[in-house]
VEXKE-135940 format. One record per residue: residue in three letters; x, y, z of N, C-alpha, C, O in turn. Coordinates in pm, whole numbers, always signed. Each point is the difference from the previous one (the first is absolute). Layout:
// residues N
<'ALA' <X Y Z> <X Y Z> <X Y Z> <X Y Z>>
...
***
This chain:
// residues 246
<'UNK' <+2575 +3500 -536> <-119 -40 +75> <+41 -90 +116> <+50 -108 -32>>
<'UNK' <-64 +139 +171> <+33 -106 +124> <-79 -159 -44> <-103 -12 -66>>
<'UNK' <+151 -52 +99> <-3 -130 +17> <-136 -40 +61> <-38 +55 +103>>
<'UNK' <-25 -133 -154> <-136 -38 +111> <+10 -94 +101> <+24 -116 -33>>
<'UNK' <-35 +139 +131> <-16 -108 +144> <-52 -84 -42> <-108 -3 -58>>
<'UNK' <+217 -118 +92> <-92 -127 +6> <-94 -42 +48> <+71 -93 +37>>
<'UNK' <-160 +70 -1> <-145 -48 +105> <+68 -86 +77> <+76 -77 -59>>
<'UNK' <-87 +70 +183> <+25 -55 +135> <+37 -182 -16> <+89 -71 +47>>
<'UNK' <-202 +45 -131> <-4 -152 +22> <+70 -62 -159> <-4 -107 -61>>
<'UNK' <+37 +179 +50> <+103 +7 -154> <+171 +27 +26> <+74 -18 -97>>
<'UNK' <-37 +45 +178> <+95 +91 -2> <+127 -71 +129> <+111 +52 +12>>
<'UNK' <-153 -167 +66> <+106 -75 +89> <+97 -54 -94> <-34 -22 -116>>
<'UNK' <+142 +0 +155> <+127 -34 -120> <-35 -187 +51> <-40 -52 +104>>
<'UNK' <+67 +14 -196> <+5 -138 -8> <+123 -46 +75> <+0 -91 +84>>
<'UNK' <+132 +180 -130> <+103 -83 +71> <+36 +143 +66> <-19 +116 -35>>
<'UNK' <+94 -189 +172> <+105 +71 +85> <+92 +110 -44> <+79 -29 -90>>
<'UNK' <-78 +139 +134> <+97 +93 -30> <+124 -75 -19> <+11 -123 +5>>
<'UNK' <+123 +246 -36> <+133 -84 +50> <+21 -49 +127> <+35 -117 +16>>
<'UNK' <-53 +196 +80> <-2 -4 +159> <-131 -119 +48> <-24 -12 +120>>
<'UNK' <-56 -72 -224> <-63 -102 +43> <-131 +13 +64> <-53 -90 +64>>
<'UNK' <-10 +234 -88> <-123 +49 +100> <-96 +18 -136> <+37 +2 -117>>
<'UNK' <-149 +7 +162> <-152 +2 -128> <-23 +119 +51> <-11 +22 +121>>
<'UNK' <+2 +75 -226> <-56 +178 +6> <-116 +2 +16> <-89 -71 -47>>
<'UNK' <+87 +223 +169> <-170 +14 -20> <+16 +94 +42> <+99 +52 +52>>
<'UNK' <-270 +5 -85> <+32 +146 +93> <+59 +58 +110> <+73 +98 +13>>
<'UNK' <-151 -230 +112> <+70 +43 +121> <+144 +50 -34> <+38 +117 -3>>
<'UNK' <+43 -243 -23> <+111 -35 -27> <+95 +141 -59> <+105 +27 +58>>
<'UNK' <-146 +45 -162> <+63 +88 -60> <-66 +103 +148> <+67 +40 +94>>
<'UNK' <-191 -24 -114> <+56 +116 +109> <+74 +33 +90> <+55 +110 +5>>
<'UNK' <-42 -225 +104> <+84 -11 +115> <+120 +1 -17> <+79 +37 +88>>
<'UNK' <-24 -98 -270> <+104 +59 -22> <+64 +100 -22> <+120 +24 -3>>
<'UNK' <-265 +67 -20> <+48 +134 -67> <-7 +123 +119> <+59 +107 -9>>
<'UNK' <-150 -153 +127> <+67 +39 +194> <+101 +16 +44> <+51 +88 +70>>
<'UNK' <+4 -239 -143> <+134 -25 +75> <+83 +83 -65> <+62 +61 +86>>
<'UNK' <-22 -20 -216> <+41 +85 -91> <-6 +146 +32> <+104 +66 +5>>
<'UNK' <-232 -9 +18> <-39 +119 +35> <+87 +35 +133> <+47 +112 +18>>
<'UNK' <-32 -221 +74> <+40 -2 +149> <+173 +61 -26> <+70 +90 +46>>
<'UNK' <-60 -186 -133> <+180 -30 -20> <+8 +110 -96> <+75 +60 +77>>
<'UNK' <-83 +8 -161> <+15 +48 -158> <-34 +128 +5> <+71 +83 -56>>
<'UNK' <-229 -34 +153> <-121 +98 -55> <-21 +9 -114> <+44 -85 -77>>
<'UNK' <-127 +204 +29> <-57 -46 -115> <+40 -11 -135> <-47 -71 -89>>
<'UNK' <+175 +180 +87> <+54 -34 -114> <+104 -118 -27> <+57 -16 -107>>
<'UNK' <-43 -42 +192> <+12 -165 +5> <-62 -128 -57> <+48 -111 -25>>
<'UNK' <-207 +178 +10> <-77 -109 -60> <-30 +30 -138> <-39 +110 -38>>
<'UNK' <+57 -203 -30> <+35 +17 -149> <-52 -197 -48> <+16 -113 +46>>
<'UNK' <-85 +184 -170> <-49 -176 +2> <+157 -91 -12> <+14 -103 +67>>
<'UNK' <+96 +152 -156> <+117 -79 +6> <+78 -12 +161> <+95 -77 +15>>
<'UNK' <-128 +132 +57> <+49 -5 +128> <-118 -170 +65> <+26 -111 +45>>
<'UNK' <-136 +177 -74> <-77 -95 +47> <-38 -95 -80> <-58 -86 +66>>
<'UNK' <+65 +52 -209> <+60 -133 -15> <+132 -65 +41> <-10 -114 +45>>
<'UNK' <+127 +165 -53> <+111 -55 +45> <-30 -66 +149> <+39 -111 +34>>
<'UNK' <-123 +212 +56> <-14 -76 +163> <-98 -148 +6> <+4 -96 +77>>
<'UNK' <-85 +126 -188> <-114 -113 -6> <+77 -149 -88> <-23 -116 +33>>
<'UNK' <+110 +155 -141> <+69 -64 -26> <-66 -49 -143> <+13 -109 -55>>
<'UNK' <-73 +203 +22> <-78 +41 -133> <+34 +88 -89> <+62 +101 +35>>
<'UNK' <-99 -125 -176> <-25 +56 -95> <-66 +165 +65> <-113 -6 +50>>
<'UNK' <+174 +127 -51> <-92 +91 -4> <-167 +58 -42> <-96 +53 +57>>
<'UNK' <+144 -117 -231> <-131 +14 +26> <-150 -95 +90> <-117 +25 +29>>
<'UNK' <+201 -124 -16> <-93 -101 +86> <-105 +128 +63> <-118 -35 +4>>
<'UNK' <+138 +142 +34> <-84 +106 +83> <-115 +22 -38> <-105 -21 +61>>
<'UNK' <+125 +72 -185> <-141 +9 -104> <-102 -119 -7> <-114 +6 -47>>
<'UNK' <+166 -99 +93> <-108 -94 +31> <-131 +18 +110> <-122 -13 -5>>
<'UNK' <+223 +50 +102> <-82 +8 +115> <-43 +144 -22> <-118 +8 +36>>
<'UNK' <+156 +94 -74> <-5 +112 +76> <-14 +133 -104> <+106 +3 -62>>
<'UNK' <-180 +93 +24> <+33 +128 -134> <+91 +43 +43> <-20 +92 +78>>
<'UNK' <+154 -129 -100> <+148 +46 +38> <+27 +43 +184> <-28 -60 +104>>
<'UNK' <+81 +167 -128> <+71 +20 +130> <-129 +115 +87> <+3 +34 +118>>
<'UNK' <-92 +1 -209> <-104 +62 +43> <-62 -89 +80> <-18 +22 +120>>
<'UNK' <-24 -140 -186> <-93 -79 +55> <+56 -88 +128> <-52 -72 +85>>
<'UNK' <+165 +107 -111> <+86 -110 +144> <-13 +102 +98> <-31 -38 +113>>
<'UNK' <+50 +172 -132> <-28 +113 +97> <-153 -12 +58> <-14 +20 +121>>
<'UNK' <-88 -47 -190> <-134 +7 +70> <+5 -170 +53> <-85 -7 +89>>
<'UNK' <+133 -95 -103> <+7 -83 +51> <+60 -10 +124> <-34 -94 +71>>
<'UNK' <+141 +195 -18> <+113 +44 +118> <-79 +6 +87> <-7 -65 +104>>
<'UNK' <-129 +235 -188> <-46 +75 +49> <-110 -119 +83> <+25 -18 +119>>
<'UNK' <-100 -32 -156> <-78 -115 +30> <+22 -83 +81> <-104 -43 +50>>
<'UNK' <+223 -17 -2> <+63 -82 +101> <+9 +50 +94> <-38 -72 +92>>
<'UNK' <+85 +205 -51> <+9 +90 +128> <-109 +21 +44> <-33 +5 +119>>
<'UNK' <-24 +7 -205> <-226 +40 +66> <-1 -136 +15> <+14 -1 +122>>
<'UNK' <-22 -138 -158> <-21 -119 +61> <+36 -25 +70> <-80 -55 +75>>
<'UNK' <+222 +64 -23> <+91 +11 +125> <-68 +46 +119> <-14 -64 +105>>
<'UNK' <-28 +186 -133> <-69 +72 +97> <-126 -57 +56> <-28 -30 +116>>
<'UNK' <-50 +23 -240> <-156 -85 +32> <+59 -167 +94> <-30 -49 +109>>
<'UNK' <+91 +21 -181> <+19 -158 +121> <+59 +8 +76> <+35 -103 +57>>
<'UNK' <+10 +225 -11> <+71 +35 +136> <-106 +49 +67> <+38 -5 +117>>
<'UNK' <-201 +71 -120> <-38 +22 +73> <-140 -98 +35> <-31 -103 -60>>
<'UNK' <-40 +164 +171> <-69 -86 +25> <-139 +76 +51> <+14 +39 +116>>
<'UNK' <-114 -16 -160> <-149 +41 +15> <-34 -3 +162> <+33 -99 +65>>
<'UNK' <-92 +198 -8> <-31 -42 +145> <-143 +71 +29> <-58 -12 +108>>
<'UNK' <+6 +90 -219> <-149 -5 +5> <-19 +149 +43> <-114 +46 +0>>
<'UNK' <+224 +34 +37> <-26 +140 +37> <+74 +97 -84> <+121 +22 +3>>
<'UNK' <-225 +42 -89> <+94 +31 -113> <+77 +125 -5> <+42 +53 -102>>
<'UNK' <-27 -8 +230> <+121 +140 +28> <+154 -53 +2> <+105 +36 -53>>
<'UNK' <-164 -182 +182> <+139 -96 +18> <+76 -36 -124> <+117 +13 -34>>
<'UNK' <-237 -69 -31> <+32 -112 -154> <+66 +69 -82> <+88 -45 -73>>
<'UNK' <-139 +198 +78> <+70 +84 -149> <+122 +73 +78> <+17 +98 -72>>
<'UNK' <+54 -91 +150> <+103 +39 +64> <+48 -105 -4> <+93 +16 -79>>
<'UNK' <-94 -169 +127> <+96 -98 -22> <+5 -42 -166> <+100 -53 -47>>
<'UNK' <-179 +73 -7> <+25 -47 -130> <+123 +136 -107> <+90 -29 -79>>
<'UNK' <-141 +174 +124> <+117 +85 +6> <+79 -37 +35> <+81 -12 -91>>
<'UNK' <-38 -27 +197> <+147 -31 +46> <+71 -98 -60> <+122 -7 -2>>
<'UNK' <-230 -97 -63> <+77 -124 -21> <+76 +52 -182> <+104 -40 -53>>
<'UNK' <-228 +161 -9> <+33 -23 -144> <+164 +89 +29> <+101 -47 -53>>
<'UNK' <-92 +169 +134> <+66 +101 +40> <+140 -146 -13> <+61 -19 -105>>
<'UNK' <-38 -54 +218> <+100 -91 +44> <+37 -90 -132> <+113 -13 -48>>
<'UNK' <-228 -43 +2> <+21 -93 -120> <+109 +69 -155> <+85 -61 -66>>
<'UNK' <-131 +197 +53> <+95 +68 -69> <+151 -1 +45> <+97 -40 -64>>
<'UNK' <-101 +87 +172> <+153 +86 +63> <+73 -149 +0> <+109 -2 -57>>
<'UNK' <-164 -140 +121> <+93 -106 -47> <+78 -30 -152> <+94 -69 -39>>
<'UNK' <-186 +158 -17> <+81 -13 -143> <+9 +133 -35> <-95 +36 -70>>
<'UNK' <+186 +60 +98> <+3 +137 -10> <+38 +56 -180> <-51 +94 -61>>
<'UNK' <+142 -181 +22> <+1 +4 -126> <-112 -39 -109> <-25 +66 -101>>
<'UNK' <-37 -183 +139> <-136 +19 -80> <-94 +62 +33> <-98 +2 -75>>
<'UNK' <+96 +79 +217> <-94 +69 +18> <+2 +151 -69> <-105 +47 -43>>
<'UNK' <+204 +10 +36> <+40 +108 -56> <-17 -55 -174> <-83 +78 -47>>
<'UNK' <+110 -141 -23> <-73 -28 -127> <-138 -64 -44> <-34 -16 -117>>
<'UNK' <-35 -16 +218> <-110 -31 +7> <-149 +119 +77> <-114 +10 -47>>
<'UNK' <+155 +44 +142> <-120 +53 +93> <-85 +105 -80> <-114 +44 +16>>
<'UNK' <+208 -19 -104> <-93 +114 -116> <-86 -74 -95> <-33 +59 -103>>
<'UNK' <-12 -192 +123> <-31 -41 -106> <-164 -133 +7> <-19 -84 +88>>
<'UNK' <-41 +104 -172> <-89 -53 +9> <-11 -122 -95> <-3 +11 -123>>
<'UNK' <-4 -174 +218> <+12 -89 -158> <-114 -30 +3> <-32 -39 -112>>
<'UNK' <-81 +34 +210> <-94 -22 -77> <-11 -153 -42> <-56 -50 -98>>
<'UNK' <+138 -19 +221> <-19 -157 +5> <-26 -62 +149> <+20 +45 +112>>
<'UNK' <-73 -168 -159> <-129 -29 +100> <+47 -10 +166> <-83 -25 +88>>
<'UNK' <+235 +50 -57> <+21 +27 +159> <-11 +129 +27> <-5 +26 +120>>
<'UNK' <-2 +73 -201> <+0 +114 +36> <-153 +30 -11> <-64 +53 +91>>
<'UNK' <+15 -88 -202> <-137 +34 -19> <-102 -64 +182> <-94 +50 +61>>
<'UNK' <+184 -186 -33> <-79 -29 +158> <+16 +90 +83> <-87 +25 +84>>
<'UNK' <+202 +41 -93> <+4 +109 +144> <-71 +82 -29> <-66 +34 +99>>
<'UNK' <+31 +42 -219> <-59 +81 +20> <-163 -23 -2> <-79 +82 +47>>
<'UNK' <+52 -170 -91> <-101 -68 +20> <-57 -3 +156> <-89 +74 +41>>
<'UNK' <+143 -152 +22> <+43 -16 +152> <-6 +145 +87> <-41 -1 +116>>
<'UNK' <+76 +102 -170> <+12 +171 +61> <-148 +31 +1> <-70 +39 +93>>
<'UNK' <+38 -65 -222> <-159 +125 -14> <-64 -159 +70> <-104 +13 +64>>
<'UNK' <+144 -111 -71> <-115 -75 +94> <-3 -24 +124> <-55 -98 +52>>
<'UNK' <+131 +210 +21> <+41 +11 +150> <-78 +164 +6> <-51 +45 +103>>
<'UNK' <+54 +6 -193> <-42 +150 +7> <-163 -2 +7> <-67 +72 +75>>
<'UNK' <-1 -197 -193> <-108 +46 -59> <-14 -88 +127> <-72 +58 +81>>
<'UNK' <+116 -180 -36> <-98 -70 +133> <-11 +80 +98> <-105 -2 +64>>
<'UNK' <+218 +97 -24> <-35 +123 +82> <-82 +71 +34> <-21 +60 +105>>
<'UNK' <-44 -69 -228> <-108 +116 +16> <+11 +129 -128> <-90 +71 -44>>
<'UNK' <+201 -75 +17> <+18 +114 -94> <-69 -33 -130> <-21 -109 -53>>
<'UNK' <-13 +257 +7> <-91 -11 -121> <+87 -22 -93> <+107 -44 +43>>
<'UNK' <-116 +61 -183> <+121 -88 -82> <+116 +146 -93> <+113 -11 -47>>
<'UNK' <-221 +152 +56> <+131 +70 -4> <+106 +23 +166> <+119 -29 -9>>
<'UNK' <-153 +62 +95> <+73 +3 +117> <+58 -111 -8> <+115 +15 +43>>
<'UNK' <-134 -128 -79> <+107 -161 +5> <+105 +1 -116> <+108 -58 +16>>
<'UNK' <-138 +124 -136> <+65 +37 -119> <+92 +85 +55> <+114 -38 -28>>
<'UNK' <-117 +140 +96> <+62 +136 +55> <+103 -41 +132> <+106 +54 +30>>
<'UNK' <-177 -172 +39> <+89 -23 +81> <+124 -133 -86> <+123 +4 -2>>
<'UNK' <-189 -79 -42> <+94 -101 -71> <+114 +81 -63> <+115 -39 +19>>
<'UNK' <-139 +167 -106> <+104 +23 -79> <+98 +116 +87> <+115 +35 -24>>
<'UNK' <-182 -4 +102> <+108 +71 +146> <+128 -109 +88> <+109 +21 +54>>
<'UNK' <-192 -134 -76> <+40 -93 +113> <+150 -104 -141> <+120 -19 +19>>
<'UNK' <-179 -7 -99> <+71 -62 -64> <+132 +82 -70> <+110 -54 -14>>
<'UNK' <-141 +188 -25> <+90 +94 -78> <+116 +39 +162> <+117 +40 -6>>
<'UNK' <-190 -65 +125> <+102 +48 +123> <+101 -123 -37> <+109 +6 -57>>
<'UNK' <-178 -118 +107> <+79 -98 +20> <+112 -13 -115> <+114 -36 +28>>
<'UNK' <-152 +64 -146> <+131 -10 -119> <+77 +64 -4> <+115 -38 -23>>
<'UNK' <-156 +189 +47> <+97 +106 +58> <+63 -3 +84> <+113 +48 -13>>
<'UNK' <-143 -93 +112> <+94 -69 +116> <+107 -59 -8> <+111 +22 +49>>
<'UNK' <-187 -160 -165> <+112 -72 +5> <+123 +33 -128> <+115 -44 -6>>
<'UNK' <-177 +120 -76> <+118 +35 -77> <+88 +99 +91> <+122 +3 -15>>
<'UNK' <-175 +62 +95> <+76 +136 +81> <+143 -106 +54> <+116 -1 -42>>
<'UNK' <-187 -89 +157> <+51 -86 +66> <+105 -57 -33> <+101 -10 +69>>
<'UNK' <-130 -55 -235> <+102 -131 -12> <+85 +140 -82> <+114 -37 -26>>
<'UNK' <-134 +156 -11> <+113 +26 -64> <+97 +58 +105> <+107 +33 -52>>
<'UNK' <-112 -13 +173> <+150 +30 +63> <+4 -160 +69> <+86 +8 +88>>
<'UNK' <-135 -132 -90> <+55 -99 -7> <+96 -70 -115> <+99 -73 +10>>
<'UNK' <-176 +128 -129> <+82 -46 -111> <+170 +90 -42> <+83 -51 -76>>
<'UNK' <-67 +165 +133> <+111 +17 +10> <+97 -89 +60> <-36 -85 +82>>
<'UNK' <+150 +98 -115> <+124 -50 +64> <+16 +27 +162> <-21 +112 +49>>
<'UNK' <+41 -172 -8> <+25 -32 +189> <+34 +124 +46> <-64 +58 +87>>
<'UNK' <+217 +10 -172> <+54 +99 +82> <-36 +97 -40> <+12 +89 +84>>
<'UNK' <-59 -53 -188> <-146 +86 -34> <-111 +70 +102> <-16 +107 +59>>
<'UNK' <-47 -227 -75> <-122 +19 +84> <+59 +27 +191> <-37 +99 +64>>
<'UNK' <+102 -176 -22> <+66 +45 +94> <+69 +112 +14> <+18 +45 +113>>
<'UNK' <+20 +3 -196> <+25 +174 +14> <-78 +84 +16> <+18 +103 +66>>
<'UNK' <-156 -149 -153> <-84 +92 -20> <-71 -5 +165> <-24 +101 +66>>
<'UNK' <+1 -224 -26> <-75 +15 +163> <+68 +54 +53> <-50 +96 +59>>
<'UNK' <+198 -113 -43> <+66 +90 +122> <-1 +136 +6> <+14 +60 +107>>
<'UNK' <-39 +21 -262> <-3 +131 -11> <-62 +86 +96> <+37 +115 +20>>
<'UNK' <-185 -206 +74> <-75 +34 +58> <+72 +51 +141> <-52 +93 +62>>
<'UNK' <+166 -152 -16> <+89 -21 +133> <+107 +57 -25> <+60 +49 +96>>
<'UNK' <-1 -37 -236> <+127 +40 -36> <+5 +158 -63> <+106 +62 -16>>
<'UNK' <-239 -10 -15> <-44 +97 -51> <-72 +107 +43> <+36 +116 +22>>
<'UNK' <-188 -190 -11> <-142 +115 +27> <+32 -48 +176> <-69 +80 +63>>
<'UNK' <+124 -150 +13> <-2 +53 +163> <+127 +28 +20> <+47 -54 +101>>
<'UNK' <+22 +117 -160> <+74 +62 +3> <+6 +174 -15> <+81 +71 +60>>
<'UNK' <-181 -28 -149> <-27 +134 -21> <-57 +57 +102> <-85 -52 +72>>
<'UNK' <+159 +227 -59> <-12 +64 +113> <-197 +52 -10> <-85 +9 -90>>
<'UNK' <+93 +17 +260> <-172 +0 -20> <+4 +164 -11> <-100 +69 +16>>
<'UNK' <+220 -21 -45> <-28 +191 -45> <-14 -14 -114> <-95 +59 -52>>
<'UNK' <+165 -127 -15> <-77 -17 -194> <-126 -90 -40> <-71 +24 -97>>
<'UNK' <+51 -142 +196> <-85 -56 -12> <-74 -61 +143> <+27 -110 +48>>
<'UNK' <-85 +167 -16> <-79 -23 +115> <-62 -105 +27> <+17 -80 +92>>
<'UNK' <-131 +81 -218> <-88 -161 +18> <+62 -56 -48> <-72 -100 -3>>
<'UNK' <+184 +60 -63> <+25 -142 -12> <+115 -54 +99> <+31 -118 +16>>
<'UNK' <+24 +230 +44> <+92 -22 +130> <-123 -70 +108> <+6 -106 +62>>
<'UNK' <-96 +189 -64> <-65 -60 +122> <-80 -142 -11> <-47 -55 +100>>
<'UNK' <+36 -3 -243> <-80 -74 -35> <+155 -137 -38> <-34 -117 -17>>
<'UNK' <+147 +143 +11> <+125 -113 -55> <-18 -155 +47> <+2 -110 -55>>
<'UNK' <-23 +167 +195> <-6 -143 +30> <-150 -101 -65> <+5 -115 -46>>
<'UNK' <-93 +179 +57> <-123 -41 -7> <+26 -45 -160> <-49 -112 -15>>
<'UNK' <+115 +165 -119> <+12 +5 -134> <+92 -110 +10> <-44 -111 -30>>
<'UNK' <+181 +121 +74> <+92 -113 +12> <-80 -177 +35> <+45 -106 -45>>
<'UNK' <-139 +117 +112> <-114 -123 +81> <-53 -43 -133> <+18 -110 -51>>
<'UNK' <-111 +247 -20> <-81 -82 -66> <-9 +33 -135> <-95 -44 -64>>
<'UNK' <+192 +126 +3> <+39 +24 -152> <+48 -145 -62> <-29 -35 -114>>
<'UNK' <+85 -24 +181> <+60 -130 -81> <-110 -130 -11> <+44 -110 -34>>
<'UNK' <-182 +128 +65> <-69 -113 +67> <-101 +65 -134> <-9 +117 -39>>
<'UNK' <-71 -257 -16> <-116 +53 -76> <-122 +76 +13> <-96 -53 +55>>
<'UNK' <+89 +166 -98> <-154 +94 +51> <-85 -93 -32> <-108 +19 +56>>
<'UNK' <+112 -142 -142> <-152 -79 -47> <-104 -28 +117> <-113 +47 +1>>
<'UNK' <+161 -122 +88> <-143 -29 +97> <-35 +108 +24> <-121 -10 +22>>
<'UNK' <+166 +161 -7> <-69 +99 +97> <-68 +45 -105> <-121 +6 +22>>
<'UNK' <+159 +34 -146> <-89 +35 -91> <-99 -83 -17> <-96 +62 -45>>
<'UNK' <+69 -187 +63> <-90 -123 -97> <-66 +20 +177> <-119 -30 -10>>
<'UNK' <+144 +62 +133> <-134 -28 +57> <-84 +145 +16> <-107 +21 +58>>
<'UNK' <+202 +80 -134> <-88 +146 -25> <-104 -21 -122> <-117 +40 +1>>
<'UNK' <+167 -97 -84> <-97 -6 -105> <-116 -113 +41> <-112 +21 -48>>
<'UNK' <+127 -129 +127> <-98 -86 +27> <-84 +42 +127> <-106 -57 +29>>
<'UNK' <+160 +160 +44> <-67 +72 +97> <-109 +103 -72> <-123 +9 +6>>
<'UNK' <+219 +59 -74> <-119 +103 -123> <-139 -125 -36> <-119 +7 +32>>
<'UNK' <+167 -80 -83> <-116 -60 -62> <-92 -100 +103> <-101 -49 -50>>
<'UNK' <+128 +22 +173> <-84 -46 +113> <-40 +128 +52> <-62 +1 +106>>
<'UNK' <+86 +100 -160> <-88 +165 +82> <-120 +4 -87> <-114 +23 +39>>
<'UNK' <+154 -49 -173> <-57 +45 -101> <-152 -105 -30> <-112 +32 -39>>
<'UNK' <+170 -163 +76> <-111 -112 -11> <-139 +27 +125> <-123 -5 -6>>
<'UNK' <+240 +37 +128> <-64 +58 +122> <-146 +94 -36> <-118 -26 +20>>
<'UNK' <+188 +145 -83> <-93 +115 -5> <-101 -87 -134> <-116 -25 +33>>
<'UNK' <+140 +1 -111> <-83 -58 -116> <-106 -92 +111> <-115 +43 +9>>
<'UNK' <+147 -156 +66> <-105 -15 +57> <-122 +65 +84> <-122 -11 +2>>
<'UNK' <+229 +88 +71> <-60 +95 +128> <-108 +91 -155> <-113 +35 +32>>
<'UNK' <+148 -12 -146> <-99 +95 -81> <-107 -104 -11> <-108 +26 +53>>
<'UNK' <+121 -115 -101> <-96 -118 -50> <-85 -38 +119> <-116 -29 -27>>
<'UNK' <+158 +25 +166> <-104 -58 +74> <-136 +165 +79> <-112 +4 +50>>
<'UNK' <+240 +116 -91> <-101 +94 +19> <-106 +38 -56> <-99 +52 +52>>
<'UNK' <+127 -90 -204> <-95 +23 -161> <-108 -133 +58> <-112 -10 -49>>
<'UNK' <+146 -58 +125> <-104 -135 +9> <-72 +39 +58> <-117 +8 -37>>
<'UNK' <+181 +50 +210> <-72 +77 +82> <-107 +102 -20> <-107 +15 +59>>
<'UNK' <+158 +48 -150> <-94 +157 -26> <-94 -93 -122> <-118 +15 +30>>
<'UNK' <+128 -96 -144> <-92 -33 -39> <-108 -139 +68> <-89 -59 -60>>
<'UNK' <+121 +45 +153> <-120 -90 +66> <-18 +115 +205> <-32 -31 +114>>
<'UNK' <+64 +120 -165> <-48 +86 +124> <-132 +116 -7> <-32 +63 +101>>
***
């Protein structure tokens, strides 16, 4: 049977680790970033991450339902990251494109926890604000609350996809991933345009922008779809007004 979490206000250590620091959540997570950064994921191991904290392993189970629960805690910091990186400006096409960008960016800084985290839902209270924060940029919009449902889970499932796409040819090794971009210059504009036509004629243009993230162009197609869509929903609503007081 797992261990039961201590309750929050139960659970601060009285005395100093070995290394002289008082545990806490923050505390283990940022350690377990820094870990993810240095290690990836099969690096983090509660004995890995007591030894860095300078703790007892299980010290974890205190804070956290094992290594699951430190995962939705990861997951949770990157969506907070994001939320206090952005900033509300009252127009909500702007707002939900910068707030995309910021959750999109907030991952890829941590490419290793983003790739063990973006699939995942914890279902704790920084994540629960953003999304909170989404349908209340959608529903102040104007949108009715399935079209805000429909756009939230378009808009949020892009952005994770993104950023798992993203951070995983970041999370490769240097000369890796650098092979793989040059293929574009070293490879496909290189092929004759009698075997391959369009992509001879298209190399340079692929070499430009194969290595660069599709996210913004996709995230302002989907937020364009849904300012067409709010569009026509009104333009119906003020005609139904029209024809019933005409």
């Amino acid at each position: 049977m797992p261990k039961k979490v201590v309750p929050e206000g139960e659970r601060r250590r009285r005395r100093p680790t070995r290394q002289g620091t008082v545990l806490s959540e923050e505390l283990i997570v940022q350690t377990a970033l820094r870990m993810l950064r240095e290690h990836g994921s099969a690096g983090l191991t509660a004995r890995r991450l007591g030894a860095a904290l300078g703790a007892d392993p299980s010290t974890l189970y205190r804070y956290f339902a094992g290594l699951d629960g430190l995962t939705r805690a990861i997951g949770e910091e990157l969506m907070g990251r994001a939320l206090d990186s952005w900033t509300a400006t009252g127009n909500w096409l702007a707002d939900l494109r910068s707030l995309g960008l910021a959750i999109h960016a907030s991952y890829l800084a941590h490419p290793q926890a983003a790739l063990l985290t973006a699939s995942r839902v914890t279902g704790r209270p920084r994540e629960i604000e953003v999304d909170e924060t989404i349908l209340g940029i959608l529903r102040g919009a104007g949108f009715g609350d399935a079209d805000a449902v429909g756009v939230y889970h378009a808009f949020i499932d892009l952005a994770l996809a993104f950023a798992s796409l993203d951070a995983g040819a970041l999370a490769i090794k240097d000369e890796v991933r650098e092979a793989d971009e040059d293929m574009w210059t070293s490879t496909y504009a290189r092929l004759p345009s009698e075997t391959h036509p369009h992509i001879a004629a298209t190399s340079h243009l692929l070499a430009d922008r194969m290595n660069r993230s599709a996210y913004p162009v996709v995230l302002d197609t989907l937020l364009n779809r849904a300012e067409a869509r709010l569009t026509a929903a009104r333009n119906e609503a003020a005609r139904n007004e029209a024809a019933g007081t005409g």
